[in-house]
VEXDREN-2710 file (C-alpha; in Angstrom, 1 decimal):
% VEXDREN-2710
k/r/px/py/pz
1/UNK/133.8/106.8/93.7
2/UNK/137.5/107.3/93.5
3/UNK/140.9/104.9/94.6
4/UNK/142.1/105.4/97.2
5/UNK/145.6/107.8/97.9
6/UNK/148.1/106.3/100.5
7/UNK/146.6/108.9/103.0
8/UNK/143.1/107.5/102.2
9/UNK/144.4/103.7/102.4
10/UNK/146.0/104.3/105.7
11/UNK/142.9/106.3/107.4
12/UNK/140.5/103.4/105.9
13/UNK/142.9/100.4/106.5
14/UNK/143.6/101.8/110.6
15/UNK/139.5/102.0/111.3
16/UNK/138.3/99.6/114.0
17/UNK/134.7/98.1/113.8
18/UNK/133.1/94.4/115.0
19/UNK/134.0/91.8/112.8
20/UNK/130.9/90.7/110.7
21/UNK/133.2/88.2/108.7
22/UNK/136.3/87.3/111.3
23/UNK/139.9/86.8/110.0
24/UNK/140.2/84.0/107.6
25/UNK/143.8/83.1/107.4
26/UNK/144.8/80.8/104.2
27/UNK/146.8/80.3/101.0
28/UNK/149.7/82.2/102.8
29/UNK/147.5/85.9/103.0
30/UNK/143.7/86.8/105.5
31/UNK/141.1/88.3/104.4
32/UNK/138.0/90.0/106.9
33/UNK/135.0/92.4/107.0
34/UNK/134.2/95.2/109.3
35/UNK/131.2/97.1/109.8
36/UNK/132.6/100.4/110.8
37/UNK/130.6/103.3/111.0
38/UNK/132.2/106.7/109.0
39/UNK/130.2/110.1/109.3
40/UNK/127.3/108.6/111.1
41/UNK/126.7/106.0/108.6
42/UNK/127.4/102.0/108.3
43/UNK/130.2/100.9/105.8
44/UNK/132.1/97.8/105.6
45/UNK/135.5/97.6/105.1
46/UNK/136.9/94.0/103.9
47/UNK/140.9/94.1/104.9
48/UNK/143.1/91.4/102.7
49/UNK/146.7/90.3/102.6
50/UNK/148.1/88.4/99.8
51/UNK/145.0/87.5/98.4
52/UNK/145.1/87.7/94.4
53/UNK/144.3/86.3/91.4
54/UNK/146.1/85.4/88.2
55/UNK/144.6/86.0/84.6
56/UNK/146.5/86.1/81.2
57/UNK/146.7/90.2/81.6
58/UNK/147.9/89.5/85.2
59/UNK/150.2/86.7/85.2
60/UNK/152.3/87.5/88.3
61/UNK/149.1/88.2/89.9
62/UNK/146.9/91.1/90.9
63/UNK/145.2/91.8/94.0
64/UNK/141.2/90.5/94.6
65/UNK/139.8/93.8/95.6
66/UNK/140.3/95.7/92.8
67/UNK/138.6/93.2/90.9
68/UNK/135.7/93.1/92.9
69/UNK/135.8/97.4/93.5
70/UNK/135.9/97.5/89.7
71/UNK/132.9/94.5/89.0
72/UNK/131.1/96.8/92.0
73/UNK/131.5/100.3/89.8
74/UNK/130.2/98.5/86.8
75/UNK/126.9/97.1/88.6
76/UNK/126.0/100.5/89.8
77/UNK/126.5/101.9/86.4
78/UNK/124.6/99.4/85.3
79/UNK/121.8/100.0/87.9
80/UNK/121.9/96.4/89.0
81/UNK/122.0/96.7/93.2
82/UNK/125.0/95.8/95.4
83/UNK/126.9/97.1/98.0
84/UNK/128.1/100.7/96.0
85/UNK/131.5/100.9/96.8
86/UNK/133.3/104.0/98.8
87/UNK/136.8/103.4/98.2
88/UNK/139.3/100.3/97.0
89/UNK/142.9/100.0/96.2
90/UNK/145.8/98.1/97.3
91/UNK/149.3/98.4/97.7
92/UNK/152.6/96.4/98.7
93/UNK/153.8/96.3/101.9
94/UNK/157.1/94.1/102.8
95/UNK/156.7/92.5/99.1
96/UNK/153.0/91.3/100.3
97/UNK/149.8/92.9/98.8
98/UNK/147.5/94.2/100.7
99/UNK/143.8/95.1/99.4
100/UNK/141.2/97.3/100.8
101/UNK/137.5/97.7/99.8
102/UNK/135.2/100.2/101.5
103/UNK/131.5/100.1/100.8
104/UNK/127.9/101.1/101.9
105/UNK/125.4/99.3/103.7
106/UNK/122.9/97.4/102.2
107/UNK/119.6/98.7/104.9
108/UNK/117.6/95.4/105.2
109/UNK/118.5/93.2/103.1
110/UNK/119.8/89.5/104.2
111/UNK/120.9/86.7/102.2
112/UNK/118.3/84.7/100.5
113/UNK/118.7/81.5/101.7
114/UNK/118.4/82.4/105.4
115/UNK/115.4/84.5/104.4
116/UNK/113.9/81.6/102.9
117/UNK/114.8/79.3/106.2
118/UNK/113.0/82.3/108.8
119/UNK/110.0/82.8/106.2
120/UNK/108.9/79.3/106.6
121/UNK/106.8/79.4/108.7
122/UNK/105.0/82.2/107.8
123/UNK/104.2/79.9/104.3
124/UNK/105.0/82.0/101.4
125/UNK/102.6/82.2/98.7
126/UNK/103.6/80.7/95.2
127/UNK/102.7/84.1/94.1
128/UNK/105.4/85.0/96.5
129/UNK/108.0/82.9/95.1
130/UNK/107.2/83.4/91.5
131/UNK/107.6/87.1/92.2
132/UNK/110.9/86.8/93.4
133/UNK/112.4/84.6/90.8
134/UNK/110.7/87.5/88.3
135/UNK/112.9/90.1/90.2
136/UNK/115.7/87.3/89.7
137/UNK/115.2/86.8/85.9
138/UNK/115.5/90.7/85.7
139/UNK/118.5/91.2/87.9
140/UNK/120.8/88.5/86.5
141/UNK/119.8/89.4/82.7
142/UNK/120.5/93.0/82.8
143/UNK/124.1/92.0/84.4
144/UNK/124.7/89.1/81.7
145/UNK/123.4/91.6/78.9
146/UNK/126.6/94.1/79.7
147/UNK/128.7/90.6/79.5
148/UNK/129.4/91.0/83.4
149/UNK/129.8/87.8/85.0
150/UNK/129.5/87.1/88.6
151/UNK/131.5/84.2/88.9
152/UNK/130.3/82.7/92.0
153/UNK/126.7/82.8/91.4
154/UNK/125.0/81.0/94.7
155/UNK/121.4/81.8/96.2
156/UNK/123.3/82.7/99.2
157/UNK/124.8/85.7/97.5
158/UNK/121.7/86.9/96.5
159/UNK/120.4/89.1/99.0
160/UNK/116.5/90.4/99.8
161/UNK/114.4/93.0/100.7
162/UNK/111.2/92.4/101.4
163/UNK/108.4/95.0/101.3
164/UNK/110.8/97.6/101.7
165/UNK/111.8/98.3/97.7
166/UNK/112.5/101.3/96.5
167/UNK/110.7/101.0/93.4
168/UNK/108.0/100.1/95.6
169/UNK/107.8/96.3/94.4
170/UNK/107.3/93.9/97.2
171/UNK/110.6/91.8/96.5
172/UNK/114.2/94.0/95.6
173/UNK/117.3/91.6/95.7
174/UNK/121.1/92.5/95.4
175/UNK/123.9/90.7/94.7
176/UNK/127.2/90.4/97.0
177/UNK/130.6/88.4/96.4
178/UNK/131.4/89.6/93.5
179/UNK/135.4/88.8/94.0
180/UNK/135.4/86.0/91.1
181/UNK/133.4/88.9/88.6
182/UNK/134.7/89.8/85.6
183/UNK/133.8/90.9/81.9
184/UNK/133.4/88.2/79.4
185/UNK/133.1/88.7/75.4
186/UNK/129.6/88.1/75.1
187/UNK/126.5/87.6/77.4
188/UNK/126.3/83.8/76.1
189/UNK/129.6/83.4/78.0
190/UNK/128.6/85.4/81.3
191/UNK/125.2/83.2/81.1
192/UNK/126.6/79.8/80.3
193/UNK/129.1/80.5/84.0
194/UNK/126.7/82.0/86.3
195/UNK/123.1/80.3/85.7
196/UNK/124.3/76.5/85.7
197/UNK/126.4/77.7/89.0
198/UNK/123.0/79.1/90.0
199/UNK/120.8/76.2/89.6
200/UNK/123.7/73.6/91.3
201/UNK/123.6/75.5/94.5
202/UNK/119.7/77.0/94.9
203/UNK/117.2/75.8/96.4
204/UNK/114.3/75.8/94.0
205/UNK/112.0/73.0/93.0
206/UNK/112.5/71.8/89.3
207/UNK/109.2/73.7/88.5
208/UNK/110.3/77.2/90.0
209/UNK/113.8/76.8/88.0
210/UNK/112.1/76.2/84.9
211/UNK/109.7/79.1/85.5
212/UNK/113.0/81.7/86.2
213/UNK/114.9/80.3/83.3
214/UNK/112.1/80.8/81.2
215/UNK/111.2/84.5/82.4
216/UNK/115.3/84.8/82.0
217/UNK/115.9/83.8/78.6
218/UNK/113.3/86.3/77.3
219/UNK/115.1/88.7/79.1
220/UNK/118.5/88.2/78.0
221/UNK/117.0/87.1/74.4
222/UNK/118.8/84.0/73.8
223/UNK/118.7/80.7/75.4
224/UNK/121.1/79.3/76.9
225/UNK/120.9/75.4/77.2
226/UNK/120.7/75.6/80.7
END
């Protein structure tokens, strides 16, 4: 994976695809996703103006994608599954950034909470749903063990595959949204963000959360007081 060149911005920023996440014009810049297709494969290419974020390094601001390009990089270094990103940079244009962000497909997977809502009727097992939050506990300790921290840790940016793994497991799950992740100076920090967020806006029982934050405690090796 490399940034991108001008050449490589324009050719990327000039592709035309359906909108999978239309224009959302606010706080003075837009920001959208489309799925184009490059070399006979699916990509997505998220397009933003004036979106950026302000940090003690960045005080006059810096844009959102190459946060989110970088936090990407690190995941697949990490071997924790996202979209693996093609290309990101940004550059100013009229005194207004603008941010680009290229990345693969993620083949069958959806977001977990509408997986959840169309598996319903189908009755998963509890085997089923303690095997998932296993694959959770996994996932979310090997990111918070590098000190990576999502930042915006929601079910609904956890995405599934199911029966399709590569590793041949029944459940693989990926994480997506990474725009708010960053590195913290330990994993206790990461942690202490992401799996409160986690639990505030998921939809497991008291006894399933209890179960994952178990399972994920061991993992990481500390608790957390979560």
């Amino acid at each position: 994976m490399k940034r991108v060149t001008d050449e490589d911005f324009d050719r990327w920023w000039n592709t035309e695809g359906p909108w999978v996440e239309e224009p959302n014009y606010r706080r003075k810049g837009m920001s959208g996703v489309q799925r184009v297709t490059h070399d006979g494969v699916t990509v997505y290419v998220k397009r933003q103006t004036g979106h950026t974020f302000r940090s003690l390094r960045y005080p006059m601001g810096r844009p959102t994608v190459l946060r989110e390009g970088a936090a990407l990089s690190r995941l697949d270094q990490l071997g924790v599954l996202a979209p693996k990103p093609i290309y990101f940079g940004a550059r100013k244009i009229g005194g207004t950034w603008h941010g680009l962000l290229v990345t693969h497909e993620l083949q069958g997977y959806q977001d977990l909470d509408t997986w959840y809502a169309e598996q319903a009727a189908a009755q998963l097992t509890e085997q089923d749903h303690l095997a998932i939050l296993q694959n959770l506990a996994v996932l979310l300790a090997k990111m918070h063990h590098a000190r990576q921290q999502h930042g915006c840790m929601r079910s609904k940016h956890i995405f599934i595959n199911s029966g399709n793994a590569e590793d041949g497991s029944q459940f693989s799950l990926a994480l997506l949204d990474l725009e708010k992740s960053r590195p913290r100076k330990t994993a206790l920090n990461a942690a202490r963000h992401d799996i409160p967020q986690l639990r505030r806006h998921s939809p497991w029982s008291d006894a399933h959360w209890a179960y994952f934050l178990e399972l994920y405690e061991k993992k990481l090796g500390r608790q957390i007081g979560a």
